[in-house]
N, CA and C atoms as a LAMMPS dump frame, in Angstrom:
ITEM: TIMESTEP
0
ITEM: NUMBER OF ATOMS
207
ITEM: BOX BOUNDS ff ff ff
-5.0000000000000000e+02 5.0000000000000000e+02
-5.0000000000000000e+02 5.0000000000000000e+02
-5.0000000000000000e+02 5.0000000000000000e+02
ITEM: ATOMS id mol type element x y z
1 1 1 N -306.741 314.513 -217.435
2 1 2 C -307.551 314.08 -216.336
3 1 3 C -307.87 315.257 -215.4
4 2 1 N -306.78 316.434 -214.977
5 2 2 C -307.21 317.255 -214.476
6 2 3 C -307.866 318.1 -214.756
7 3 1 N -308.092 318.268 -216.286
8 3 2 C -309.01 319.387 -216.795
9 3 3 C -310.21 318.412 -217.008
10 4 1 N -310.862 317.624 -216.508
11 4 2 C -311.675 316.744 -216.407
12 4 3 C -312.554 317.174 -215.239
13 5 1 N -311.745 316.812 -214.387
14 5 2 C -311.966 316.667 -213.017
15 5 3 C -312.433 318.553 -212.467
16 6 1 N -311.444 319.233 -213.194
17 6 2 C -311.84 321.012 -212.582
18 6 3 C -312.785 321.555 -213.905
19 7 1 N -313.526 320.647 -214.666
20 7 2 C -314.402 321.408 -216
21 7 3 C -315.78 322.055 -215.082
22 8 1 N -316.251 322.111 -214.038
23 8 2 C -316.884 323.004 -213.315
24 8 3 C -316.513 323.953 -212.829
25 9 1 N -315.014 324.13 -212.666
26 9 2 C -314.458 325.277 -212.498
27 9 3 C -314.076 326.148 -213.088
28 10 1 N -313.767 325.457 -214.615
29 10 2 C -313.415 326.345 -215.488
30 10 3 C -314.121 327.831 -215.814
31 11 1 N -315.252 327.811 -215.645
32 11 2 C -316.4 329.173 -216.175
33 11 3 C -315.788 330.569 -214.67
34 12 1 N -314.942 329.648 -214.075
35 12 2 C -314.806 330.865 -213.02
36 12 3 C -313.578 331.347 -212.896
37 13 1 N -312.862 331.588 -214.334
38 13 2 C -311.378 331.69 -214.254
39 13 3 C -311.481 332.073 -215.932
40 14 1 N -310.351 333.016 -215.877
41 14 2 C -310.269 333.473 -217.7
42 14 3 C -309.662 332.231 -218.369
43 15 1 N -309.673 331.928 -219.411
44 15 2 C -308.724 331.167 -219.836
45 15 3 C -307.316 330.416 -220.133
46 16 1 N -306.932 331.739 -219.551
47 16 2 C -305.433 331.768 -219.41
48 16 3 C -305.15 331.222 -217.61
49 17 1 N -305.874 332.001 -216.904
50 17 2 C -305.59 331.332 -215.537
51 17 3 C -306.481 329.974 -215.578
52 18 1 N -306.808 329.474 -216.101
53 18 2 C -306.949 328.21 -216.029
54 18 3 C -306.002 327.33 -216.829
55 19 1 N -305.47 327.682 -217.456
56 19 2 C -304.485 326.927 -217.981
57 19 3 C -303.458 326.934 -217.315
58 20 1 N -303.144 328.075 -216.451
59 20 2 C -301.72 328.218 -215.429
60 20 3 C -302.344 327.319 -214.309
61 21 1 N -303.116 327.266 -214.043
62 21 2 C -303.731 326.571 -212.804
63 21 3 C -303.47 324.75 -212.997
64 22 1 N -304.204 324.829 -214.254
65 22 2 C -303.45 323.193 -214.847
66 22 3 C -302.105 322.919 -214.793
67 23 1 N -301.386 324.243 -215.554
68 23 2 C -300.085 323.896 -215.192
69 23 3 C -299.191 323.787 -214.15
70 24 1 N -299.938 324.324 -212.868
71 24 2 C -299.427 324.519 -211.426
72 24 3 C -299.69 322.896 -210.939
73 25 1 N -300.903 322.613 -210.983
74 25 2 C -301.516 321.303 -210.68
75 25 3 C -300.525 320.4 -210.956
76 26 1 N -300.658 320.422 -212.593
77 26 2 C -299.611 319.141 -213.137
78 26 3 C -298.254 319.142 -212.458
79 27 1 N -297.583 320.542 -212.496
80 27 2 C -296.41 319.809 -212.17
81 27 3 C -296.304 319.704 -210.81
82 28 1 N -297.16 319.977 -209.586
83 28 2 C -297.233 319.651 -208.431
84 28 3 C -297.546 317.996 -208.032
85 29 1 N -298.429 317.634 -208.555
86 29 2 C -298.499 315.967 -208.415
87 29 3 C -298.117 315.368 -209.526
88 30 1 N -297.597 315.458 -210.396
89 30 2 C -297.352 314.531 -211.227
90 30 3 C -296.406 313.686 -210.467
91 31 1 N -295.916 312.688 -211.765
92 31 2 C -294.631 312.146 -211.119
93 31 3 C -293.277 312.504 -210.49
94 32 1 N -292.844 313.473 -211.217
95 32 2 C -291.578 314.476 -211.603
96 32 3 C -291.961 315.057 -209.621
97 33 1 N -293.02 315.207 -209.109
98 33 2 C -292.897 315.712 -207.725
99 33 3 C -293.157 313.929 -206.602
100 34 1 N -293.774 313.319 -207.05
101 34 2 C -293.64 312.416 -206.415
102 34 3 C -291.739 311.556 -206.122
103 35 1 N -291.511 312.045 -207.522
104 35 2 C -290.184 311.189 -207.34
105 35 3 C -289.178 311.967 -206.617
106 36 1 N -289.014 313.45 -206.75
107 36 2 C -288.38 314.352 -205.616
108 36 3 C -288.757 314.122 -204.426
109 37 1 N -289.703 313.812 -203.758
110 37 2 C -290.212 313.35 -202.27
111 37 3 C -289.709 312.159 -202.198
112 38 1 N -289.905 311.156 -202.824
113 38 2 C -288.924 309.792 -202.735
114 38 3 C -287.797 309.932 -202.544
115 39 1 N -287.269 310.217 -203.728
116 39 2 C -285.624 310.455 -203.888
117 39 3 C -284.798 311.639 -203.264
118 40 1 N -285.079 312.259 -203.526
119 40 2 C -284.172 313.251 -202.81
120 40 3 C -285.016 313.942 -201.045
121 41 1 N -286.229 314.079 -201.038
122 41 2 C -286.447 314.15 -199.183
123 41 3 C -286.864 312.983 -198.858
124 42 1 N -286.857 311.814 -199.222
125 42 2 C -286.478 310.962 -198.794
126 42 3 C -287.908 310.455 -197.627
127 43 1 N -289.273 310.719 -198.234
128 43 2 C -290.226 310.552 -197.276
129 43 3 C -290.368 309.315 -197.715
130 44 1 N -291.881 308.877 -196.942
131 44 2 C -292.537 307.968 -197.187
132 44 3 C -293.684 307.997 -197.673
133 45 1 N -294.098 306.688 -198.584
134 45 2 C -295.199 307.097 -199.138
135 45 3 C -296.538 308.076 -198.627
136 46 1 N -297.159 307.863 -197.538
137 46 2 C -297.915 308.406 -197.036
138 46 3 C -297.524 309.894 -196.804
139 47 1 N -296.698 310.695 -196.364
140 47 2 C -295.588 311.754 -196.298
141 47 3 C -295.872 312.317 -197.424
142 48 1 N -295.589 311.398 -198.368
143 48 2 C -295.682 312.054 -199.995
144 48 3 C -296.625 312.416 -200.734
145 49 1 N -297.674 311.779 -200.572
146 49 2 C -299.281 311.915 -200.704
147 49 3 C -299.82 313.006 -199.394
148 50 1 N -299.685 312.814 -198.706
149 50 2 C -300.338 314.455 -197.792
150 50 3 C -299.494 315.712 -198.502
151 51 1 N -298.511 315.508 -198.673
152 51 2 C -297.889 316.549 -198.829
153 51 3 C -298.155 317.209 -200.65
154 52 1 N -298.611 316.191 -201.311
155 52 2 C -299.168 316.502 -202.535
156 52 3 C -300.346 317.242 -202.9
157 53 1 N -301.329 316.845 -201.873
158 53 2 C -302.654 316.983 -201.473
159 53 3 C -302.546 318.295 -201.004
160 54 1 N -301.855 318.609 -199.848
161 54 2 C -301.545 319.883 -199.296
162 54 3 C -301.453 320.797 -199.946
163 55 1 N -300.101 320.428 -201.204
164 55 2 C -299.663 321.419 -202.116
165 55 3 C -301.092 321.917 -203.57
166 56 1 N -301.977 320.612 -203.553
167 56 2 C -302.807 320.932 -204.66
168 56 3 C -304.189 321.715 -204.039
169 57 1 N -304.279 321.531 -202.519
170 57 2 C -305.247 322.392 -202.17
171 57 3 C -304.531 323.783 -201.591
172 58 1 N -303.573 323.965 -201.547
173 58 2 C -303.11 325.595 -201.473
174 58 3 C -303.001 326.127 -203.012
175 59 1 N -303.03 325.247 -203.88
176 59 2 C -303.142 326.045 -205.39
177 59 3 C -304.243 326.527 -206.193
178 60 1 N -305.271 325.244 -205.568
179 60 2 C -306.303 325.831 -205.551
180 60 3 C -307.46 326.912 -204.586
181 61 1 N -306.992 326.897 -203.389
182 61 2 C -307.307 328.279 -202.835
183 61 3 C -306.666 329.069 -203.104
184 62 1 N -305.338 329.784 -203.807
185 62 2 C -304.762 330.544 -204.591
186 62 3 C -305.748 331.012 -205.678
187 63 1 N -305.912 329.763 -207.018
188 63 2 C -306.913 330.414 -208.22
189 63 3 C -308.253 330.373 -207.796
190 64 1 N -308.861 329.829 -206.871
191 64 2 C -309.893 329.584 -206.642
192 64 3 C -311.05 330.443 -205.743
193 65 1 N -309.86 330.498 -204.838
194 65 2 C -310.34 331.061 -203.331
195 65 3 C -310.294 329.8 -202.278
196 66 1 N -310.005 330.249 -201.313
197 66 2 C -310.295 329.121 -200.079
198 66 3 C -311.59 328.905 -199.916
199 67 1 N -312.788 329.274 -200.133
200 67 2 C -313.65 328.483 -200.31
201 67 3 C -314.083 327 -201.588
202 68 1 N -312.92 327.251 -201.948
203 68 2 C -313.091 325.979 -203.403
204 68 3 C -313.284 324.419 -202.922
205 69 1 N -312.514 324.461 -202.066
206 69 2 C -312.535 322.639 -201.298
207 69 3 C -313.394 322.464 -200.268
């Protein structure tokens, strides 16, 4: 789904950093990070979702540039 969603981005990244970029993505929101914010810091849903969001738009101004969002 995420290489779905960034296939306009792809032409602006070698191949390889786009695949690290997927892989940064994925394991930033997947579940495996949602359930560490639950379970162990102990937020709340809303808490957990900004803070996902946060983390996936600093990864992508990282590969992207801060002009990407």
């Amino acid at each position: 789904m995420l290489e779905m969603a960034l296939e306009d981005e792809r032409r602006r990244l070698t191949p390889e950093r786009f695949e690290a970029l997927m892989r940064a993505l994925s394991s930033a929101t997947g579940t495996e990070a949602l359930i560490a914010l639950f379970d162990i810091v102990r937020t709340s849903p809303e808490n957990a979702r900004s803070t996902v969001i946060e983390i996936a738009d600093a990864l992508m101004d990282r590969f992207l540039g801060a002009d990407s969002g």
